[in-house]
Backbone as JSON, one array per atom type, in Angstrom:
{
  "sequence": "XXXXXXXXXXXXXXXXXXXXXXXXXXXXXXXXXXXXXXXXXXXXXXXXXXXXXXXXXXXXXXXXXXXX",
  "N": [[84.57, 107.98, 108.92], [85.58, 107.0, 105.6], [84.92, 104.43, 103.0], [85.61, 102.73, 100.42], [85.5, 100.39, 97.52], [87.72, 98.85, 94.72], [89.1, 98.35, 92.07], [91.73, 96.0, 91.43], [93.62, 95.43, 88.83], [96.05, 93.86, 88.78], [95.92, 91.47, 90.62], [96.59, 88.45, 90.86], [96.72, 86.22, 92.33], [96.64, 84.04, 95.27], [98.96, 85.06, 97.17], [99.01, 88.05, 96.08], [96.66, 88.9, 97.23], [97.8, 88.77, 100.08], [99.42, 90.03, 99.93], [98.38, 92.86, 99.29], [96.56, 93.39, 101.46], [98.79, 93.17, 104.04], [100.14, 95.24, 103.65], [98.34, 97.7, 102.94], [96.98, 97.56, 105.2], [99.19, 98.13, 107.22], [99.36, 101.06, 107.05], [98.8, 103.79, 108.23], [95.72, 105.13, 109.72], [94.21, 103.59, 108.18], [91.56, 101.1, 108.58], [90.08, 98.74, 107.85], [90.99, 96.09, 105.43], [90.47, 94.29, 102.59], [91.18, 92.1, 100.2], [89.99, 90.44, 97.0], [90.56, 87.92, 95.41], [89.51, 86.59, 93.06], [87.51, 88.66, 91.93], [89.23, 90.44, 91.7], [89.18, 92.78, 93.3], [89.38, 94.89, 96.07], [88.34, 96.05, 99.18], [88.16, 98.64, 101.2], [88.93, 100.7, 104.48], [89.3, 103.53, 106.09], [90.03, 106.38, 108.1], [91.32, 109.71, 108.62], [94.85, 109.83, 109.74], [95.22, 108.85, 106.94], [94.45, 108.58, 103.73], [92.67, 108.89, 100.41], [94.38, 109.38, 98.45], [96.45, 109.25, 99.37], [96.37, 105.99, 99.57], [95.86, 105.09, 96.99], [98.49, 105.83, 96.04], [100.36, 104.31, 97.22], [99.26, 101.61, 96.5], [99.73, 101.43, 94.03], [102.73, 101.67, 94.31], [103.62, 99.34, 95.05], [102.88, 97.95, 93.57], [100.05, 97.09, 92.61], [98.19, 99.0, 91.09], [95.46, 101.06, 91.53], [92.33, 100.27, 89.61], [91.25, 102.76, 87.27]],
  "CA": [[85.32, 106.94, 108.24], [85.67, 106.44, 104.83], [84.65, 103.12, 102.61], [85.69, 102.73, 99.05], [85.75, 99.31, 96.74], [87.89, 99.28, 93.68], [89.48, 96.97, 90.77], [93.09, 96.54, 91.07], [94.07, 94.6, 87.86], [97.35, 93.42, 89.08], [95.46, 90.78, 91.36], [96.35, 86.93, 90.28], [96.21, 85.18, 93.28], [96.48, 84.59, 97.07], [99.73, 86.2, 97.15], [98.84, 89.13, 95.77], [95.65, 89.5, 98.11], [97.79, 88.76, 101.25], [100.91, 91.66, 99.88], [97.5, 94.1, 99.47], [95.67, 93.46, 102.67], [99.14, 93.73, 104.51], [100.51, 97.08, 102.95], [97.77, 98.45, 103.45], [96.78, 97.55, 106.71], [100.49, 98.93, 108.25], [99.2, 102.85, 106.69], [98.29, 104.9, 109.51], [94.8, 105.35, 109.24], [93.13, 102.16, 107.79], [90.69, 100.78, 109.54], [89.87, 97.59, 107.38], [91.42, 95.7, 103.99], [89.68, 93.25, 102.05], [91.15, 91.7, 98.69], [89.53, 89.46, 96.71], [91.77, 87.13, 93.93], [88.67, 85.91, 92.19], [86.66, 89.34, 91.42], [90.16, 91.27, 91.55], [88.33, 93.65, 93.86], [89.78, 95.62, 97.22], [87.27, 97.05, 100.02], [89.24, 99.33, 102.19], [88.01, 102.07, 104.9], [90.06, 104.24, 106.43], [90.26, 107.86, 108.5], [92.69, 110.52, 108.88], [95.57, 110.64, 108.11], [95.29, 107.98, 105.35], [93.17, 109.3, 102.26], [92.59, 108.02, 99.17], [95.77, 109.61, 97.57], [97.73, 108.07, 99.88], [95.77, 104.39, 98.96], [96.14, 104.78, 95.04], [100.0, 105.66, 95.71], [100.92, 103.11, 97.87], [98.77, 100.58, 96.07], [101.2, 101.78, 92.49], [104.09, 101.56, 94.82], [103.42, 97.77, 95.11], [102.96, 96.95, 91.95], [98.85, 96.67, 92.39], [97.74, 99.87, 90.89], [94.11, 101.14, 91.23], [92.1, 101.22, 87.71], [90.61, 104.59, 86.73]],
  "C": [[84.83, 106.86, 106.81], [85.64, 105.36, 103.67], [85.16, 103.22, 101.06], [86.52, 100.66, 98.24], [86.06, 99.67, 95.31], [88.65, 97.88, 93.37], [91.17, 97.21, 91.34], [93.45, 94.75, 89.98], [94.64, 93.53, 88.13], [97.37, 92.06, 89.6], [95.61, 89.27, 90.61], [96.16, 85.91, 91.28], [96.25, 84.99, 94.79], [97.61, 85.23, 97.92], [99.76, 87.81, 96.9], [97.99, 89.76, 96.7], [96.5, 89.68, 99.36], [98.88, 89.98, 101.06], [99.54, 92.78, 100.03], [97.2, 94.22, 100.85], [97.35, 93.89, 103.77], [99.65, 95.27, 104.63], [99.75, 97.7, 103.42], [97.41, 98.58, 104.58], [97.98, 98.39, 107.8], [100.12, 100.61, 107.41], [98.38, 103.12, 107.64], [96.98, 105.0, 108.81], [93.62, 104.11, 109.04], [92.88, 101.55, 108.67], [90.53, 98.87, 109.18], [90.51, 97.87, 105.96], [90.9, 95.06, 103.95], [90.37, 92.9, 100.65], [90.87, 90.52, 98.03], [90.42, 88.96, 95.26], [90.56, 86.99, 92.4], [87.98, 87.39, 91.56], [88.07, 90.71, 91.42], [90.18, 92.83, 92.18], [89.12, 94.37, 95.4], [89.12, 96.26, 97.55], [88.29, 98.2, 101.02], [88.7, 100.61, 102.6], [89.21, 102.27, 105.91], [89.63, 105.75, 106.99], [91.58, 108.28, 108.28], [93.71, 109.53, 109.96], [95.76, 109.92, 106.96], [94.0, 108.86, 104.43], [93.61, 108.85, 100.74], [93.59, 108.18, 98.15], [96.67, 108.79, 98.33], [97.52, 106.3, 99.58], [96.48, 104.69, 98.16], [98.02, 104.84, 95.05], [100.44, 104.77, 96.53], [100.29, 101.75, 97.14], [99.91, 100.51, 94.34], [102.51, 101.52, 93.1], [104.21, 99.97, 94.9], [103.56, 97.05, 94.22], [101.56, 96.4, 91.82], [98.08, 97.74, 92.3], [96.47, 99.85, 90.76], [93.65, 101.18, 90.23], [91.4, 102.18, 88.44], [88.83, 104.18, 86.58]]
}
């Protein structure tokens, strides 16, 4: 399994955390979501067949793109 914490900008408030944590949670694969409003932060671990290309484009498909 997989672990990775990253920024996603996009993040203003508890809407935004609960559209991340579901999205991601329905991708084959993910194990756990986490988004935080206040530190604008997303934990998320995952196996096959999700992988971290598939995160970053589904997280852009949302409208809560990963930063760089």
């Amino acid at each position: 399994m997989e672990t990775k914490t990253f920024q996603a900008p996009a993040i203003h408030c508890g809407h935004c955390t609960t559209t991340i944590e579901r999205e991601l949670g329905e991708l084959e694969g993910i194990k756990s979501v986490k988004a935080v409003q206040d530190t604008q932060m997303v934990m998320v671990s995952w196996e096959a067949p999700a992988t971290w290309d598939k995160i970053k484009a589904l997280m852009a498909e949302i409208g809560y793109p990963a930063a760089s």
